[in-house]
MOPAC internal coordinates of N, CA, C and O (Angstrom, degrees):
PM7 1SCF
backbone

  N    0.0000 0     0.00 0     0.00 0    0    0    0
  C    1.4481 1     0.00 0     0.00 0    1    0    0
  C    1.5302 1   108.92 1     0.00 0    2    1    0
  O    1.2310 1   120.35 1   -56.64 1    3    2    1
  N    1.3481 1   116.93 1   123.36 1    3    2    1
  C    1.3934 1   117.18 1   179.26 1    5    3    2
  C    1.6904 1   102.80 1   -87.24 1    6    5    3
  O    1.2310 1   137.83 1   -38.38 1    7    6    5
  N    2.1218 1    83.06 1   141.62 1    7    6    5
  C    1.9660 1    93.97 1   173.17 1    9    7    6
  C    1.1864 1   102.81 1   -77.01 1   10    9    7
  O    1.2310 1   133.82 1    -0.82 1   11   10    9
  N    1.3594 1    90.89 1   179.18 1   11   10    9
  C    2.0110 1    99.91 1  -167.17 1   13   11   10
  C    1.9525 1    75.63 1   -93.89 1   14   13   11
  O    1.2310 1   145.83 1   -10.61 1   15   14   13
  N    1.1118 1    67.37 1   169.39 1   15   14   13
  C    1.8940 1    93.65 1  -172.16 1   17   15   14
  C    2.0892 1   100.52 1   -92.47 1   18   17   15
  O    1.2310 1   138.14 1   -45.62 1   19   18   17
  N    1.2694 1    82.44 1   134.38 1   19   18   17
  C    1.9145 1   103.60 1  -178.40 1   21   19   18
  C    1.4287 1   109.79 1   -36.68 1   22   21   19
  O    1.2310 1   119.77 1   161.76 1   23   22   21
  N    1.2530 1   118.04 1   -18.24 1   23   22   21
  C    1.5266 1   102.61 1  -150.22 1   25   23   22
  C    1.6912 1    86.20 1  -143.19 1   26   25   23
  O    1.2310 1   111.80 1  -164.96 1   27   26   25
  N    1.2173 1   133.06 1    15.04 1   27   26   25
  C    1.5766 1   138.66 1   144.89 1   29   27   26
  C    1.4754 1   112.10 1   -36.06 1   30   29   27
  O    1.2310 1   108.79 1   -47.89 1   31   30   29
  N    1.5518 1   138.58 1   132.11 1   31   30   29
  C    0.9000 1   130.68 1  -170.41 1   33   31   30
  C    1.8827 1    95.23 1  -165.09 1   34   33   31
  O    1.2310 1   118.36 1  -177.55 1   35   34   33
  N    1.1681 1   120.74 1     2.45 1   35   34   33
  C    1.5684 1   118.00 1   168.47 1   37   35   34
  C    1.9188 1   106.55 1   168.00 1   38   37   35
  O    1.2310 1   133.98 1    -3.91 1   39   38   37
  N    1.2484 1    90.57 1   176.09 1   39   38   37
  C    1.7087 1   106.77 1  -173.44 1   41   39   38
  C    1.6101 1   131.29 1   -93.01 1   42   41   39
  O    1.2310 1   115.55 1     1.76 1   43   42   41
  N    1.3832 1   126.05 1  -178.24 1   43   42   41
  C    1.0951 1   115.82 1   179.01 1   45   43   42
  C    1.3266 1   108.02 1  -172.07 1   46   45   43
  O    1.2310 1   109.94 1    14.12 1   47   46   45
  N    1.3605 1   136.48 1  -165.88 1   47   46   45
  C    1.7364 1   119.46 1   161.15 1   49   47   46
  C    1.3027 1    86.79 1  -179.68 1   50   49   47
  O    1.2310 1   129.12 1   -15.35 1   51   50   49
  N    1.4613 1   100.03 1   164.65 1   51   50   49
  C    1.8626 1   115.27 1  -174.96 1   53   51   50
  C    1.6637 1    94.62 1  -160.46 1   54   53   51
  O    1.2310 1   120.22 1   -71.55 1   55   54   53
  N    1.1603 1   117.19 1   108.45 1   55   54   53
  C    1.1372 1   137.97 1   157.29 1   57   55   54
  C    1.6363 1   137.30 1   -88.55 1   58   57   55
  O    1.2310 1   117.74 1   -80.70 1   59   58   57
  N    1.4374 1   121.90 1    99.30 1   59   58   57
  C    1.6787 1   137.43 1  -176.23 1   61   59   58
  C    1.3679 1    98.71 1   -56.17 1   62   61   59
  O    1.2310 1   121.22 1   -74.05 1   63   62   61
  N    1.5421 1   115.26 1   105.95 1   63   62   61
  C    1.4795 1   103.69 1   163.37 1   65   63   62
  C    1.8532 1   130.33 1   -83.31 1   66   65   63
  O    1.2310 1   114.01 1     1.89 1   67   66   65
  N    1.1585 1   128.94 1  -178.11 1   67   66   65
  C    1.4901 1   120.48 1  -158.51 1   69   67   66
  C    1.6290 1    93.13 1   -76.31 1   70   69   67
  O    1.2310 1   114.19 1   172.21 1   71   70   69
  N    1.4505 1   128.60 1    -7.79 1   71   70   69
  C    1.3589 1   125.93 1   174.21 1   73   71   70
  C    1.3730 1   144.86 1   -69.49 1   74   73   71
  O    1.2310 1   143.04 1   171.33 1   75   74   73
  N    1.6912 1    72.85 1    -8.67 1   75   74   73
  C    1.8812 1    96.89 1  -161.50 1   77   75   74
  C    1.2544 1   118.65 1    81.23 1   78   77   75
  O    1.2310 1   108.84 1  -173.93 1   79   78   77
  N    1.5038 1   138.49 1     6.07 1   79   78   77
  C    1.2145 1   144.73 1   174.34 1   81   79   78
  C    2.2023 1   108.17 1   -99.20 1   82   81   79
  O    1.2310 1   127.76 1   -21.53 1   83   82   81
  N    0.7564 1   102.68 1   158.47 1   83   82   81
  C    1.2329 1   120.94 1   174.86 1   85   83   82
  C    1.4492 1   143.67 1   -93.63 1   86   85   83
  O    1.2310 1   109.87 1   -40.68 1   87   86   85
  N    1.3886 1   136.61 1   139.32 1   87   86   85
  C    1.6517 1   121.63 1  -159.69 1   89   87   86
  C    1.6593 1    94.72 1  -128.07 1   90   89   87
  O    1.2310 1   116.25 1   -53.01 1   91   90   89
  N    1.4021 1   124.72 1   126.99 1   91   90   89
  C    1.0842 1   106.11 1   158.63 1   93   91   90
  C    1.2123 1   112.54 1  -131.36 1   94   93   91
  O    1.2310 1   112.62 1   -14.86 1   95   94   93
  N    1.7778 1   131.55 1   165.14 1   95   94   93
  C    1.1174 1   114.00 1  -131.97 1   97   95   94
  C    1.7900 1    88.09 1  -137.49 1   98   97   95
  O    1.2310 1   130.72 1    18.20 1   99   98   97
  N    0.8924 1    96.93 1  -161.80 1   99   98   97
  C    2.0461 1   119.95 1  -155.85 1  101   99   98
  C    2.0863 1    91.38 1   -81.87 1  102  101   99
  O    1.2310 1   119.41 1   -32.58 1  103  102  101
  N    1.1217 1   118.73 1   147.42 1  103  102  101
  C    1.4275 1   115.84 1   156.19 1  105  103  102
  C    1.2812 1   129.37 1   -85.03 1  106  105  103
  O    1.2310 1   123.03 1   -21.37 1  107  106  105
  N    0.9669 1   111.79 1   158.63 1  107  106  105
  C    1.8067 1   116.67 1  -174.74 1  109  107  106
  C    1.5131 1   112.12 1  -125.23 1  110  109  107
  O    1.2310 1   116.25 1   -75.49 1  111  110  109
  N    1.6409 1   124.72 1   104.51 1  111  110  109
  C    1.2526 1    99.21 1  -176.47 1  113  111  110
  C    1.7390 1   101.16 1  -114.75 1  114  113  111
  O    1.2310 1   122.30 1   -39.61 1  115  114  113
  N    1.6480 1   113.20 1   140.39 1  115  114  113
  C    1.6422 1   103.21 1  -179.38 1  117  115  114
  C    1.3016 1   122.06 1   -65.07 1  118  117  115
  O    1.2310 1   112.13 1   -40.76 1  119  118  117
  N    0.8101 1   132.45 1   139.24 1  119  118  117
  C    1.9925 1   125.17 1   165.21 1  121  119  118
  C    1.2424 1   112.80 1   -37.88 1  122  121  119
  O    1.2310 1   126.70 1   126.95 1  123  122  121
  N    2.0671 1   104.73 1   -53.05 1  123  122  121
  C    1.4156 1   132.67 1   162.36 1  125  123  122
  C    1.4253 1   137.12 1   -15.03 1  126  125  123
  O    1.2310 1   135.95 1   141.03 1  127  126  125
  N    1.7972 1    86.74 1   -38.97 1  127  126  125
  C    1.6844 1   112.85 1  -152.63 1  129  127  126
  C    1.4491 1   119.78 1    44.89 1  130  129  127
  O    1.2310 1   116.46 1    81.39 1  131  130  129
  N    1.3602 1   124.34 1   -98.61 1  131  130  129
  C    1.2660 1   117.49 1  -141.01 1  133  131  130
  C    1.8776 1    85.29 1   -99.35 1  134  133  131
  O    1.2310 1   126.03 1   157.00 1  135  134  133
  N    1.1762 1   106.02 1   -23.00 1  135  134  133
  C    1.9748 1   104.00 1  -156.35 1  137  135  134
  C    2.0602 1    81.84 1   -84.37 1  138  137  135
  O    1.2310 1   125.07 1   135.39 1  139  138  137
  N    1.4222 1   107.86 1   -44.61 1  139  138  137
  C    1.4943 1    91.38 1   170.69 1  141  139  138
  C    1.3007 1   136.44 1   -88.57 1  142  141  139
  O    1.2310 1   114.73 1  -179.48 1  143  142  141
  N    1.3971 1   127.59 1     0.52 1  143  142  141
  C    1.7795 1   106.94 1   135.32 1  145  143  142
  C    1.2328 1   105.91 1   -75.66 1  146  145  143
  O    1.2310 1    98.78 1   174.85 1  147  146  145
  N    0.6241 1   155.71 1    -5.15 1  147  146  145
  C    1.7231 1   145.18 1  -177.91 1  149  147  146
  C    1.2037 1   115.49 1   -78.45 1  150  149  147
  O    1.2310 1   121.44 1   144.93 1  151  150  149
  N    1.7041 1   114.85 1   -35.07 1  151  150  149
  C    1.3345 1   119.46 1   158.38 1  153  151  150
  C    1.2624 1   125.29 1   -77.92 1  154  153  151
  O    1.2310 1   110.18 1   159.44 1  155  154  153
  N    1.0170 1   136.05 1   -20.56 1  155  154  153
  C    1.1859 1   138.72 1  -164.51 1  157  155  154
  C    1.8717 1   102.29 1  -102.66 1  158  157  155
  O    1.2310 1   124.29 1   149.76 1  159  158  157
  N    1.2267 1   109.38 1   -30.24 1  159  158  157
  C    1.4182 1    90.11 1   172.15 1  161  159  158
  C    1.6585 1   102.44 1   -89.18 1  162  161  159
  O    1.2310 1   107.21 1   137.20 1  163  162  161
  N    1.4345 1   141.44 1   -42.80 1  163  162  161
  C    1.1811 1   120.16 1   145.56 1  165  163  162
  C    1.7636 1   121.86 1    -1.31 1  166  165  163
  O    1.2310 1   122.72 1   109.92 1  167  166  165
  N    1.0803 1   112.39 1   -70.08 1  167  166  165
  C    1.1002 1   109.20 1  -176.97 1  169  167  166
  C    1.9486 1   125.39 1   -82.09 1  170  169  167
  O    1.2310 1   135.79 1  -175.67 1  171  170  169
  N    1.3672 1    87.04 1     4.33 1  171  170  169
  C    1.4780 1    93.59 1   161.67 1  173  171  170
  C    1.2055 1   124.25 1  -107.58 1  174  173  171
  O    1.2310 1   119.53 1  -178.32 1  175  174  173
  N    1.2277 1   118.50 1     1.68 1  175  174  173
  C    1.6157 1   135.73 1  -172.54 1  177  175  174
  C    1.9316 1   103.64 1   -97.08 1  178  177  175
  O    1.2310 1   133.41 1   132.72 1  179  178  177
  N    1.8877 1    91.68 1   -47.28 1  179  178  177
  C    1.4838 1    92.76 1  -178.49 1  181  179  178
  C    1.3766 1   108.00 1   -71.57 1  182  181  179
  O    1.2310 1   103.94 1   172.53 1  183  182  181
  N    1.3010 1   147.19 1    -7.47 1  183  182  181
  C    1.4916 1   147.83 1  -164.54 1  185  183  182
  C    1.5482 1    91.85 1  -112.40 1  186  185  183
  O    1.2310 1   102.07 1   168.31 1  187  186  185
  N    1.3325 1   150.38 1   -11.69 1  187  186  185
  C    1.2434 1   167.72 1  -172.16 1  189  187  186
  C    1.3652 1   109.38 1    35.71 1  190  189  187
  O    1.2310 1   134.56 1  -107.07 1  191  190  189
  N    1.3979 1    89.45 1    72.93 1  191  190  189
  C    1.6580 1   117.13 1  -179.31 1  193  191  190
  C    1.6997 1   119.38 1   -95.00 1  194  193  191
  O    1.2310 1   130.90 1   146.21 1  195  194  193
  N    1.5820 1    96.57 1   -33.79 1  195  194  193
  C    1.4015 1   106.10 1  -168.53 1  197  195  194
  C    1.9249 1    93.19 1  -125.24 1  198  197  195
  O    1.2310 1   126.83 1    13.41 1  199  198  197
  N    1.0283 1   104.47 1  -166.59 1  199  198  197
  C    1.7029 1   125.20 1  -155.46 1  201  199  198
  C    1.4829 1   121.08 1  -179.32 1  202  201  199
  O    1.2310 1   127.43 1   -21.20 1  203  202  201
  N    1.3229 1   103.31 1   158.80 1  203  202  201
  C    1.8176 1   102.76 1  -178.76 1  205  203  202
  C    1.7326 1    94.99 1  -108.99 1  206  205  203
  O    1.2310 1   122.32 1   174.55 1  207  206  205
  N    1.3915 1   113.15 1    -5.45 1  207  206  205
  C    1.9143 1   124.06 1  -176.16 1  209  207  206
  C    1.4301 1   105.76 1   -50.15 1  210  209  207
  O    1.2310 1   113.80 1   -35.78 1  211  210  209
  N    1.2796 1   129.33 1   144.22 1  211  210  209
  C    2.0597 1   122.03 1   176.88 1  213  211  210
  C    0.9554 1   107.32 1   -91.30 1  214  213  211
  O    1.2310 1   110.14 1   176.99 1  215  214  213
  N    1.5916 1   136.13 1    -3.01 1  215  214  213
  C    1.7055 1   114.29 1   149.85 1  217  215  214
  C    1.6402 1   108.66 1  -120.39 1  218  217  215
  O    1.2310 1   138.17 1   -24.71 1  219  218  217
  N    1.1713 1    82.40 1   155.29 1  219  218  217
  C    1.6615 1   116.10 1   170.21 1  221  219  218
  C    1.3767 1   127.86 1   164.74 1  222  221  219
  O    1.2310 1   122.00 1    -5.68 1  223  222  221
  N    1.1732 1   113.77 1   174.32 1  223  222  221
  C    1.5463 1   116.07 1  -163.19 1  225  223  222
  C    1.8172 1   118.48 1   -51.68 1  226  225  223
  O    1.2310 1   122.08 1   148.25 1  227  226  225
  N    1.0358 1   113.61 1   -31.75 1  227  226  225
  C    1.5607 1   116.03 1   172.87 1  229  227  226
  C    1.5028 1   104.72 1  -152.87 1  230  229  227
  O    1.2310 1   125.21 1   -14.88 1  231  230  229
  N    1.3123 1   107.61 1   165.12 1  231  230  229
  C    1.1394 1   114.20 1   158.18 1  233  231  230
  C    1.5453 1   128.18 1  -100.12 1  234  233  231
  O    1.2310 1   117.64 1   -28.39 1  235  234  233
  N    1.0587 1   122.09 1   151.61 1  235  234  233
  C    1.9120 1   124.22 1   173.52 1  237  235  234
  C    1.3533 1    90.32 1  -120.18 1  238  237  235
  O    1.2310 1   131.18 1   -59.36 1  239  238  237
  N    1.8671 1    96.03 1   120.64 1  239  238  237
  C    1.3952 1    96.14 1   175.35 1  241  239  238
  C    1.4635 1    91.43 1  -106.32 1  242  241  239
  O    1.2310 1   120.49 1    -5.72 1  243  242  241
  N    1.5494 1   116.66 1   174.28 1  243  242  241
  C    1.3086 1   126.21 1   169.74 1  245  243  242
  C    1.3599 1   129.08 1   -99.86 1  246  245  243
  O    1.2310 1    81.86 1    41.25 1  247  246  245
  N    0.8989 1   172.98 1  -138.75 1  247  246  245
  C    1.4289 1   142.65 1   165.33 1  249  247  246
  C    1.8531 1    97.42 1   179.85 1  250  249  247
  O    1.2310 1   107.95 1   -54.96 1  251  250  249
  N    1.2002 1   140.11 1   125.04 1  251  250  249
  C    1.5164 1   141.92 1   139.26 1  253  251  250
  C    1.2688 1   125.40 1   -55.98 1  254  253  251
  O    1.2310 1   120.22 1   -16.74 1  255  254  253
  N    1.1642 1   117.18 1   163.26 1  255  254  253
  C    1.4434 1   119.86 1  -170.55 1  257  255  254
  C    1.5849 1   116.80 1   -44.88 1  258  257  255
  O    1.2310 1   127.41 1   143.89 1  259  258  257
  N    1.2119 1   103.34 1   -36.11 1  259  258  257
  C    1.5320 1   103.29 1  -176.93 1  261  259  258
  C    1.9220 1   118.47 1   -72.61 1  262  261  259
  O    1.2310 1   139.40 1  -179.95 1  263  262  261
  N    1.2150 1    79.98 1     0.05 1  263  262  261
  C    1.4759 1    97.56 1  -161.21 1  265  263  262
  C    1.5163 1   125.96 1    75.94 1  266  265  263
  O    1.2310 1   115.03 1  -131.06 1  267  266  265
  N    1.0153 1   127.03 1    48.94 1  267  266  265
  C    1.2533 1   116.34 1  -156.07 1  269  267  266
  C    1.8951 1    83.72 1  -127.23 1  270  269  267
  O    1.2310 1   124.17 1   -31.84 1  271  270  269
  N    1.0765 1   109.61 1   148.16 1  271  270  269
  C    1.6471 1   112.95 1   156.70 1  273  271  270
  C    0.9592 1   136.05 1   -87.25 1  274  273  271
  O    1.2310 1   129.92 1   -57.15 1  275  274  273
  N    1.3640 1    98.48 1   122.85 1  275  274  273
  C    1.6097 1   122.82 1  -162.65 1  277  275  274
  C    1.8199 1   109.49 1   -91.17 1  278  277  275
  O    1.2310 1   123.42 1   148.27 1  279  278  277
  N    0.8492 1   111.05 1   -31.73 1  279  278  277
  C    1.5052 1   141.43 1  -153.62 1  281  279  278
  C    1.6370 1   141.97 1  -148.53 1  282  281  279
  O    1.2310 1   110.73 1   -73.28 1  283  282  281
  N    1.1932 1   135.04 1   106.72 1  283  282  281
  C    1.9367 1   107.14 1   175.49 1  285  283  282
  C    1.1859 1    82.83 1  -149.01 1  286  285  283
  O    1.2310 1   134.34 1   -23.84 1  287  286  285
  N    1.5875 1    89.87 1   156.16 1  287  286  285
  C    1.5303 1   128.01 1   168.98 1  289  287  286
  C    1.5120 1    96.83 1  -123.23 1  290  289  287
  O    1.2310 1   133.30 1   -13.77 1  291  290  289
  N    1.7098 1    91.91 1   166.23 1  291  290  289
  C    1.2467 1   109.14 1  -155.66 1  293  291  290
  C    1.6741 1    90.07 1  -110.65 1  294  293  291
  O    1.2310 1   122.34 1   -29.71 1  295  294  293
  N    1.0896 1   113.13 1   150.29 1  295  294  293
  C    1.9185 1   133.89 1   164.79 1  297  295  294
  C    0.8694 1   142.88 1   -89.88 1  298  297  295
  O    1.2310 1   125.88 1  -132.60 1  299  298  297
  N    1.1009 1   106.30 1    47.40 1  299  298  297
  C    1.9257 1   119.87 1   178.92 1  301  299  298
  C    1.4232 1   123.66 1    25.90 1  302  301  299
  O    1.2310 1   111.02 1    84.51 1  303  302  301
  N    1.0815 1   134.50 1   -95.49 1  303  302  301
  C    1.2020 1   132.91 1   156.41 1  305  303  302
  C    1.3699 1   148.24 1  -129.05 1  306  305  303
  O    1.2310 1   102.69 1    19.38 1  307  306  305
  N    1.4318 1   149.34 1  -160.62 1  307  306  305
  C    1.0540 1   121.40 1   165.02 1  309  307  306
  C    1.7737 1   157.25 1   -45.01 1  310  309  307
  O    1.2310 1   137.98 1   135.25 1  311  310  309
  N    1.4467 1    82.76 1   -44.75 1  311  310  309
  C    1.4386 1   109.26 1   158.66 1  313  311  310
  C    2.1095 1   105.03 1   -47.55 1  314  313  311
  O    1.2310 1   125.66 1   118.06 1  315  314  313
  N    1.2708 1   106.73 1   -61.94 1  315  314  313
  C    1.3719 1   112.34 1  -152.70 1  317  315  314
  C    1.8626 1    94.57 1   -65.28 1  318  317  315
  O    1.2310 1   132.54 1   146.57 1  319  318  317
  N    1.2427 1    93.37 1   -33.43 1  319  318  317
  C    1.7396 1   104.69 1  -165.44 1  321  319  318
  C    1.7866 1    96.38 1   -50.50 1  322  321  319
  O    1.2310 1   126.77 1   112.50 1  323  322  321
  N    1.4101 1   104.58 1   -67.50 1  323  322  321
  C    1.5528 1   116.99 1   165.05 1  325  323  322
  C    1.4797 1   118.06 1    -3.20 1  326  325  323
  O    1.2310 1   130.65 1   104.69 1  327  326  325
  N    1.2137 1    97.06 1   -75.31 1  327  326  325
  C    1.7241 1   124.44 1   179.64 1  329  327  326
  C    1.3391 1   109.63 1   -42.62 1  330  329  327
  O    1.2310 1   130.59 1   118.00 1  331  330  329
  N    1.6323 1    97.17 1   -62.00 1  331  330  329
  C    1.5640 1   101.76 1   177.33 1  333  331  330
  C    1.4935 1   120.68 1   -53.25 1  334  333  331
  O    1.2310 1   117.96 1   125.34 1  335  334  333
  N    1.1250 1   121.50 1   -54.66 1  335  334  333
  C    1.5364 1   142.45 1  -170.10 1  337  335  334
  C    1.8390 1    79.58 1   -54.39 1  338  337  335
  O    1.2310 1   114.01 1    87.88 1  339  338  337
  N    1.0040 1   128.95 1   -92.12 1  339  338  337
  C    1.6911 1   123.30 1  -166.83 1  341  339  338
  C    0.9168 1   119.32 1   -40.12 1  342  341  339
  O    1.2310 1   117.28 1   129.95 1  343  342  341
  N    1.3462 1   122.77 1   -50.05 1  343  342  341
  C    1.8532 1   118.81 1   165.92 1  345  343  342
  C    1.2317 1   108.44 1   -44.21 1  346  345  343
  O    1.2310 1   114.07 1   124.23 1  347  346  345
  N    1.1760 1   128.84 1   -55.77 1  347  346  345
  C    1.7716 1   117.65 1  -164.70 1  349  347  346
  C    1.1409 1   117.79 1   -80.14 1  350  349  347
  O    1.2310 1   125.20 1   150.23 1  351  350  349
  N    1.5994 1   107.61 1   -29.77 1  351  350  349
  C    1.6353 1   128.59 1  -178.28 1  353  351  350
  C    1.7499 1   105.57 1    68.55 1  354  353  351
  O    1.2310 1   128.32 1  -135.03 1  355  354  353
  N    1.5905 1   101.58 1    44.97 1  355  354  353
  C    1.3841 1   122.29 1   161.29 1  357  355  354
  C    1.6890 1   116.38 1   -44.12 1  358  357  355
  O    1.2310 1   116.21 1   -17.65 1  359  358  357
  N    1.1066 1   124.81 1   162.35 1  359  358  357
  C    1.6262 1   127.19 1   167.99 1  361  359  358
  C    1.6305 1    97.90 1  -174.48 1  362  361  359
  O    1.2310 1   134.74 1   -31.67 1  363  362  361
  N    1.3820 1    89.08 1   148.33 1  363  362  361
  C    1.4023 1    97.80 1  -176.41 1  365  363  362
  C    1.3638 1   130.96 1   -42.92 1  366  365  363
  O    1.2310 1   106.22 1    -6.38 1  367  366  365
  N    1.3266 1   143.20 1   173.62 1  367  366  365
  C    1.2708 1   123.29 1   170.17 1  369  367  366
  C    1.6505 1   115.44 1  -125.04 1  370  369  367
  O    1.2310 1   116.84 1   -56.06 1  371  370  369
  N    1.2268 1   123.62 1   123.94 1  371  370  369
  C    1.0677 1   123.68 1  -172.02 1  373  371  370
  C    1.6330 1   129.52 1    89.87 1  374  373  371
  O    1.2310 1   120.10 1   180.00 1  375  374  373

């Protein structure tokens, strides 16, 4: 199981649609910073929502202050994607 990376501080996701085009989505930064993504993907790992596997339905990238990605896990499937998208209160971007 990979640790979250030192300098994790919020979320993100990019989803491949069946078109071949691409979705990317809203940022998430914790108040927490680093102790709250840390919980929150914790708690997406224990509900077995997310994964370290290279396919699945989206990715959750992790992002540092600058926003830049540091990190992603992958999202199992649709169902889980769902979950995710409401927890963070993701929306498309652009």
């Amino acid at each position: 199981m990979k640790v979250l990376h030192p300098d994790a501080v919020g979320m993100s996701a990019f989803r491949a649609l069946k078109n071949g085009t691409g979705r990317q989505y809203s940022a998430v930064e914790f108040t927490r910073g680093w102790a709250g993504c840390e919980h929150q993907l914790r708690v997406f790992r224990k509900l077995g929502m997310v994964d370290e596997a290279n396919d699945g339905y989206a990715v959750l990238d992790i992002l540092d202050a600058e926003g830049d990605i540091v990190q992603d896990f992958n999202v199992k499937d649709a169902r889980s994607w769902r979950y995710v998208k409401r927890v963070l209160g993701l929306a498309v971007e652009g």
